[in-house]
Kinemage of the C-alpha trace (Angstrom):
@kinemage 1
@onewidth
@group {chain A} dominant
@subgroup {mainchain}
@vectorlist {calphas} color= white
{ca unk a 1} P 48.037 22.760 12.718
{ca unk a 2} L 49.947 19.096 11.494
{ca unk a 3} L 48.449 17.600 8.357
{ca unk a 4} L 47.724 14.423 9.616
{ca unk a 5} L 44.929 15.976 12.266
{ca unk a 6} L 42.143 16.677 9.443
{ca unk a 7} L 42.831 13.448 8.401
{ca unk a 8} L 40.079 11.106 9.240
{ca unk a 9} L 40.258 8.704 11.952
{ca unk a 10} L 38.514 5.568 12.467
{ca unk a 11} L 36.265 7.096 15.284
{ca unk a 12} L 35.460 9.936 13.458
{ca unk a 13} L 34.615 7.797 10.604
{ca unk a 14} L 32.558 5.859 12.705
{ca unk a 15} L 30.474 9.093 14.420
{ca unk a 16} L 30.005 9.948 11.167
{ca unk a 17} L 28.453 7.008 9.971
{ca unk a 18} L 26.164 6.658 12.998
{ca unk a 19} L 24.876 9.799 12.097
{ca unk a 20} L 23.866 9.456 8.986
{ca unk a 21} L 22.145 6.192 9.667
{ca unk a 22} L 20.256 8.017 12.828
{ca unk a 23} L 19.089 10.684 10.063
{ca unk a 24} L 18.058 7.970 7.877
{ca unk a 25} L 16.069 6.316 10.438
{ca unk a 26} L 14.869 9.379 12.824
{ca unk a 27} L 11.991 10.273 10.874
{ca unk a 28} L 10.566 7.166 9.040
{ca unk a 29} L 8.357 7.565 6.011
{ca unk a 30} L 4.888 6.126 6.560
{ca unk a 31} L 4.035 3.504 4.852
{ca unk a 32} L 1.031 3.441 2.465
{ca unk a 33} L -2.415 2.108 3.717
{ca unk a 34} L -3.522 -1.243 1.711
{ca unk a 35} L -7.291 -2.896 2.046
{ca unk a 36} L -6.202 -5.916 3.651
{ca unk a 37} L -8.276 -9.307 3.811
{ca unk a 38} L -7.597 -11.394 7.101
{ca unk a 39} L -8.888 -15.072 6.667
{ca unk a 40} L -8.285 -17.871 9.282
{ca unk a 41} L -9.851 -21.177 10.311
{ca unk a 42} L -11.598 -21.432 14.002
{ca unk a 43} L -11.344 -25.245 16.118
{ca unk a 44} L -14.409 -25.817 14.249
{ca unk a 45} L -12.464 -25.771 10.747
{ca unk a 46} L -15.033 -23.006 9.637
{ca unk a 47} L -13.294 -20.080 7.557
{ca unk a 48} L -13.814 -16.506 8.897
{ca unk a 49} L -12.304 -13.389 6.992
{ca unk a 50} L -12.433 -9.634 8.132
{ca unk a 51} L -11.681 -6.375 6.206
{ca unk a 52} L -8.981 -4.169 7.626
{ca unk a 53} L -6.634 -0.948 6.468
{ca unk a 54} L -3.297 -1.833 7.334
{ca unk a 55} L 0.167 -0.394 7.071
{ca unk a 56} L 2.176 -3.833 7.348
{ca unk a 57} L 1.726 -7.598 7.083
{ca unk a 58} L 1.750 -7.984 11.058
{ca unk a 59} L -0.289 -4.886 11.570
{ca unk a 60} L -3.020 -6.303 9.175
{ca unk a 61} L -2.738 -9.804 11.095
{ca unk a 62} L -3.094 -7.845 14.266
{ca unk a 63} L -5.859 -6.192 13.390
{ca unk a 64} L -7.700 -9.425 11.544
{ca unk a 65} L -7.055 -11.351 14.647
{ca unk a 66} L -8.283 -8.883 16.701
{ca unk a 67} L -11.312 -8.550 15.326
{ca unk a 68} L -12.258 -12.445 14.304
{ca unk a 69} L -11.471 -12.892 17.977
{ca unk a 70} L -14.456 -11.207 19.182
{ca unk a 71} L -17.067 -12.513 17.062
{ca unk a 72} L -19.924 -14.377 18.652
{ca unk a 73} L -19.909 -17.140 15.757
{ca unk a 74} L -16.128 -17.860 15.811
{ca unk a 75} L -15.277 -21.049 18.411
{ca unk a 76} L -11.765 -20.272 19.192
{ca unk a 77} L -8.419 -19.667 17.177
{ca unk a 78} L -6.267 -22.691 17.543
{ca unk a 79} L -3.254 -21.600 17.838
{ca unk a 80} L 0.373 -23.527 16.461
{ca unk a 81} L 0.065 -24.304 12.793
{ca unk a 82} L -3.048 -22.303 11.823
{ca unk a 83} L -2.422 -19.898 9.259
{ca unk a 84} L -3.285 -16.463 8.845
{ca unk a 85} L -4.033 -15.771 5.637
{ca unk a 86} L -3.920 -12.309 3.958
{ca unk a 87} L -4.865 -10.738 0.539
{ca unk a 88} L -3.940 -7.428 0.539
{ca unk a 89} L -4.743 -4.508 -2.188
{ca unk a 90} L -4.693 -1.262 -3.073
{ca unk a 91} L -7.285 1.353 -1.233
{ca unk a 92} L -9.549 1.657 -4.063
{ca unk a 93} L -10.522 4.632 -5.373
{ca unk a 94} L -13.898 5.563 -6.963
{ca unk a 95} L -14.575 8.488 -9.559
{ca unk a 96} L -17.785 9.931 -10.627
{ca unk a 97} L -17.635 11.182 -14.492
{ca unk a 98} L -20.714 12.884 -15.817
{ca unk a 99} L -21.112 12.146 -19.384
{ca unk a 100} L -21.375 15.597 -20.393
{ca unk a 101} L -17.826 16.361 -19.010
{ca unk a 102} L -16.653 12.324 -20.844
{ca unk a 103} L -18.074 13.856 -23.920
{ca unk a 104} L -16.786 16.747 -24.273
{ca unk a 105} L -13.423 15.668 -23.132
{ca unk a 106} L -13.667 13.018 -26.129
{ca unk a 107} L -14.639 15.962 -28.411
{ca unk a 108} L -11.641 18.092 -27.569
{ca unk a 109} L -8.636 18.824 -29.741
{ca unk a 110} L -5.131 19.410 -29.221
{ca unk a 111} L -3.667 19.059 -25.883
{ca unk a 112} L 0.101 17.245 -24.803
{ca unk a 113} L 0.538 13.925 -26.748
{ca unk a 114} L 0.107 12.219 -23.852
{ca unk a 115} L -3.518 13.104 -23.757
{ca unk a 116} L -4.075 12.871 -27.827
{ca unk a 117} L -3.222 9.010 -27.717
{ca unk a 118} L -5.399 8.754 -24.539
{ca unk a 119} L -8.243 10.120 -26.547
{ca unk a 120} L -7.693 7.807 -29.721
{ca unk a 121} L -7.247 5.066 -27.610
{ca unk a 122} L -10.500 5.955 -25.683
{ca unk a 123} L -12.261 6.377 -29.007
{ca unk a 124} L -11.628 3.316 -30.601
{ca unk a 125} L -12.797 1.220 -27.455
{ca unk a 126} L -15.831 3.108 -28.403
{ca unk a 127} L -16.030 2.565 -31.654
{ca unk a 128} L -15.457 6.043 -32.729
{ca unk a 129} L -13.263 6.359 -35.549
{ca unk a 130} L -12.135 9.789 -36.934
């Protein structure tokens, strides 16, 4: 076998290449959810907004228009100029604490340093000085 067939030529370079970037793009990672407000104006000039979950600026748009479109009490999207407006935010989460469990957690000792600080930080919000 000659030397100079394992070295790489531009075609193989360029195979190569391609199939990295088809890897990269084969299996796209999803993209995270927001809470998305869609606001736009109707001919009338009046101001309608909608609450969607969206993956993506357009998607959120899509789904805002979609849904301000069917509304009873909106009188038409002008199209052109009008402006789509969207406010979007993090899925929020809500926790339920008991205050037994808050207690005693506030109570504890030892634990990584991490979790120490937490607790003196926690305790002088409160008011509750060592």
């Amino acid at each position: 076998m000659d030397h100079d067939s394992k070295m790489p030529t531009p075609r193989n370079v360029l195979f190569s290449l391609a199939n990295k970037r088809r890897k990269c793009y084969s299996a796209p990672m999803p993209m995270p959810v927001r809470s998305c407000r869609v606001t736009i104006r109707d001919m009338e000039g009046v101001e309608h907004a909608v609450q969607v979950t969206a993956g993506t600026l357009y998607e959120a748009v899509a789904l805002g228009l979609a849904s301000i479109r069917t509304d009873e009490w909106v009188e038409g999207i002008p199209e052109g100029l009008n402006v789509v407006k969207v406010a979007a935010s993090n899925i929020p989460v809500e926790h339920s604490v008991p205050i037994k469990d808050f207690n005693a957690w506030l109570k504890k000792n030892g634990g990584s340093p991490r979790e120490m600080a937490g607790r003196q930080k926690i305790k002088a919000i409160l008011g509750l000085f060592p």
